[in-house]
C-alpha positions in Angstrom: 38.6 -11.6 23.3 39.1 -9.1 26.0 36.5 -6.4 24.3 34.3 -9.7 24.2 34.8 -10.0 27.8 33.8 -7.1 28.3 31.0 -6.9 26.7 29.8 -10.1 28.4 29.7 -7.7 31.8 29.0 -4.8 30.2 26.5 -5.8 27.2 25.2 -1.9 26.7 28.7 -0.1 26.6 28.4 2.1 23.4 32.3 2.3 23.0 33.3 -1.4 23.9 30.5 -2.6 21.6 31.3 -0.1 18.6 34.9 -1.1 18.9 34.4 -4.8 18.8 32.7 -4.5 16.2 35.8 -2.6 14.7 37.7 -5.6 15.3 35.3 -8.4 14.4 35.1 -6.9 10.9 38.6 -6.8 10.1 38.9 -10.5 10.6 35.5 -10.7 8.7 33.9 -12.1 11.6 30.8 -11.1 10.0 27.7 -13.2 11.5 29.3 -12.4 14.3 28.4 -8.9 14.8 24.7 -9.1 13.1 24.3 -12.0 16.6 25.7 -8.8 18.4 23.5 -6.4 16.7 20.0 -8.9 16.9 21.0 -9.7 20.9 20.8 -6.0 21.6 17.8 -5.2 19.4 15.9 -8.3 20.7 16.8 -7.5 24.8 13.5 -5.5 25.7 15.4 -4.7 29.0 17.1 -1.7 27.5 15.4 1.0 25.7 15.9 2.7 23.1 17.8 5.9 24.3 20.5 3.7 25.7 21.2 1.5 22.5 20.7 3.4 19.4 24.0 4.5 18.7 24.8 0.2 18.9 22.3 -0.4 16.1 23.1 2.7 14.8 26.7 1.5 13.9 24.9 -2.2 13.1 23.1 -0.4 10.3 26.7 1.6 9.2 28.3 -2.3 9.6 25.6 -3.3 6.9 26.3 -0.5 5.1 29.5 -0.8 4.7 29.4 -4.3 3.8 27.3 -4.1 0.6 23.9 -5.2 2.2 22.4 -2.5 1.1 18.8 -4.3 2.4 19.8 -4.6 5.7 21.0 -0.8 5.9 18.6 0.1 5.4 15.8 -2.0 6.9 18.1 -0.7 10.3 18.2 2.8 9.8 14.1 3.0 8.7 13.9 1.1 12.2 16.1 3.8 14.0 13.9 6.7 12.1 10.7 5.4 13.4 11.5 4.8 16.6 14.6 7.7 17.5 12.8 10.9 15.3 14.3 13.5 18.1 17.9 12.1 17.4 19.7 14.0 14.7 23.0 12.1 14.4 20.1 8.9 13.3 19.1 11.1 10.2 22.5 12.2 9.6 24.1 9.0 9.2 20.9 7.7 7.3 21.1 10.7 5.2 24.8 10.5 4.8 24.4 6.8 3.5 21.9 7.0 0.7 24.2 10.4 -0.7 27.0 7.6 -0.5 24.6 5.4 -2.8 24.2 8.2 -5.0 20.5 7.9 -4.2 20.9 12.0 -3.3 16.4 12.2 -3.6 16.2 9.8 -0.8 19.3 11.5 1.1 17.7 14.6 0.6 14.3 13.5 2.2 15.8 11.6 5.0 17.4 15.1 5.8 14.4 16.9 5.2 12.4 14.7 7.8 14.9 14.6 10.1 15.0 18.8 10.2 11.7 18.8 11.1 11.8 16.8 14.2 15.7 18.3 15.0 15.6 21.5 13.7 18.5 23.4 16.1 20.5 20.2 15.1 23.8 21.7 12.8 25.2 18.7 11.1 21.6 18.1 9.7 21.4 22.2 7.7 25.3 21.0 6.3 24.1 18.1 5.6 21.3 19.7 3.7 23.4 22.6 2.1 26.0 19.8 0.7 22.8 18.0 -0.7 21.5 21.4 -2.5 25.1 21.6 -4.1 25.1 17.9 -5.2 21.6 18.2 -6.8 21.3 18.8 -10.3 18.8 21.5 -11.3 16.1 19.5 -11.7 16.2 17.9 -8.4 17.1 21.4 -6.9 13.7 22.7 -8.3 11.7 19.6 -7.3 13.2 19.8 -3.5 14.5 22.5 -2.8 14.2 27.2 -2.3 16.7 29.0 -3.7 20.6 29.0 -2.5 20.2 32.3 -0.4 16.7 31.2 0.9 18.2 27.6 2.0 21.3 29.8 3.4 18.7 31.8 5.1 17.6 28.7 7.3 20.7 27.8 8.5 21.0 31.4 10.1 17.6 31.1 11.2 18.0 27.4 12.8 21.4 27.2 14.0 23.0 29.2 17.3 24.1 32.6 16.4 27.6 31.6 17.9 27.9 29.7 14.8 27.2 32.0 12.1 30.7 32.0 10.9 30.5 28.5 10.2 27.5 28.8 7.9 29.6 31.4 6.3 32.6 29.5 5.3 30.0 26.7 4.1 28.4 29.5 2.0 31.7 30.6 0.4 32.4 27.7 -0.4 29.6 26.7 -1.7 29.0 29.3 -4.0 32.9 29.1 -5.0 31.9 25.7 -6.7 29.0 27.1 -8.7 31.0 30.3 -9.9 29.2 33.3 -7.8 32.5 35.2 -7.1 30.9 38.1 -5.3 28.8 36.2 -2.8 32.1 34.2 -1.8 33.7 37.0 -1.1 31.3 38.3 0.6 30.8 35.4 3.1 34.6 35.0 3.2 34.6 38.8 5.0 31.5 38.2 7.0 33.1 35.2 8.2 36.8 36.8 9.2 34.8 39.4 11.3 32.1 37.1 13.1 34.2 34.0 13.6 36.5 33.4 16.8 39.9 34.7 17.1 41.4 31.1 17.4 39.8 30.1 14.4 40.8 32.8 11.8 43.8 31.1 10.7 41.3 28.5 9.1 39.3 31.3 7.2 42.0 31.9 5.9 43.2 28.8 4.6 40.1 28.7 3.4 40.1 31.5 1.3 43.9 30.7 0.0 42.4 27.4 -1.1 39.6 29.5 -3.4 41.8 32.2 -4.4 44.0 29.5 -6.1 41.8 28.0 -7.5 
């Protein structure tokens, strides 16, 4: 009630509405917060900059509910109308991989890259996609592992690098290319942060045991 209340003065707060709708679907309050979701998307007072992360966590709701329809028919409306904001593809992206429809996820994510192409999540988003893929859908969609690899340096803030190289490692661990895990494993114990190295190294315990 008091989130409610709160919302009733505050219609447009991102983290009162997100967590009210938290709330309203443990009690399975669910008509509820698709009136929530339609009073937002139907207000032509706001636009779309200020409200897409509120039907952006309408279309997870749906998502999470089953109503695969509804997802979906949310985040194609979020696509079309917010193409510069990456955390839209991710989550759409991120969705159809959770379907298993990993074609789809992969060309959500492809789309998304080109209008958000410095946008990081997006390229691990795409590298975990590459790895899920069999090897027919890798040859259909995607370059090669080093080439794809090679985008994510290309795209992504240098201060990052070492990030891209723990993904690398790891990703090659799970396909069996020993030497270029290695590899990335080093490259990323002398690029990454000093604060950070202690998780390298967990890292690389984690794929030496195994």
């Amino acid at each position: 009630d008091i989130l409610l209340r709160g919302l009733h003065f505050n219609p447009f707060s991102e983290n009162l509405f997100i967590k009210a709708v938290k709330i309203e679907e443990k009690m399975n309050n669910f008509q509820k917060i698709r009136e929530m979701v339609e009073n937002i998307r139907a207000n032509r007072d706001i636009s779309i900059e200020k409200c897409w992360r509120i039907l952006l966590e309408g279309a997870l709701f749906e998502g999470r509910c089953g109503n695969r329809a509804k997802a979906r028919s949310q985040f194609q409306f979020l696509l079309k109308k917010c193409r510069n904001y990456g955390p839209v593809f991710l989550e759409a992206s991120k969705y159809e991989e959770r379907e298993d429809q990993i074609e789809y996820a992969i060309d959500i994510c492809d789309q998304g890259l080109e209008y958000n192409c410095k946008y990081s999540p997006l390229w691990f988003q795409y590298l975990r996609l590459y790895e899920k893929s069999g090897e027919k859908l890798r040859a259909k969609k995607f370059q090669r592992l080093p080439m794809v690899i090679n985008d994510l340096f290309k795209h992504i803030n240098k201060e990052f690098h070492w990030k891209i190289q723990i993904e690398a490692a790891q990703t090659y661990d799970r396909i069996g290319t020993d030497a270029k895990t290695i590899s990335y494993l080093r490259e990323a114990l002398m690029e990454s942060p000093d604060n950070v190295k202690w998780k390298i190294w967990l890292v690389a315990s984690r794929i030496m045991l195994n």
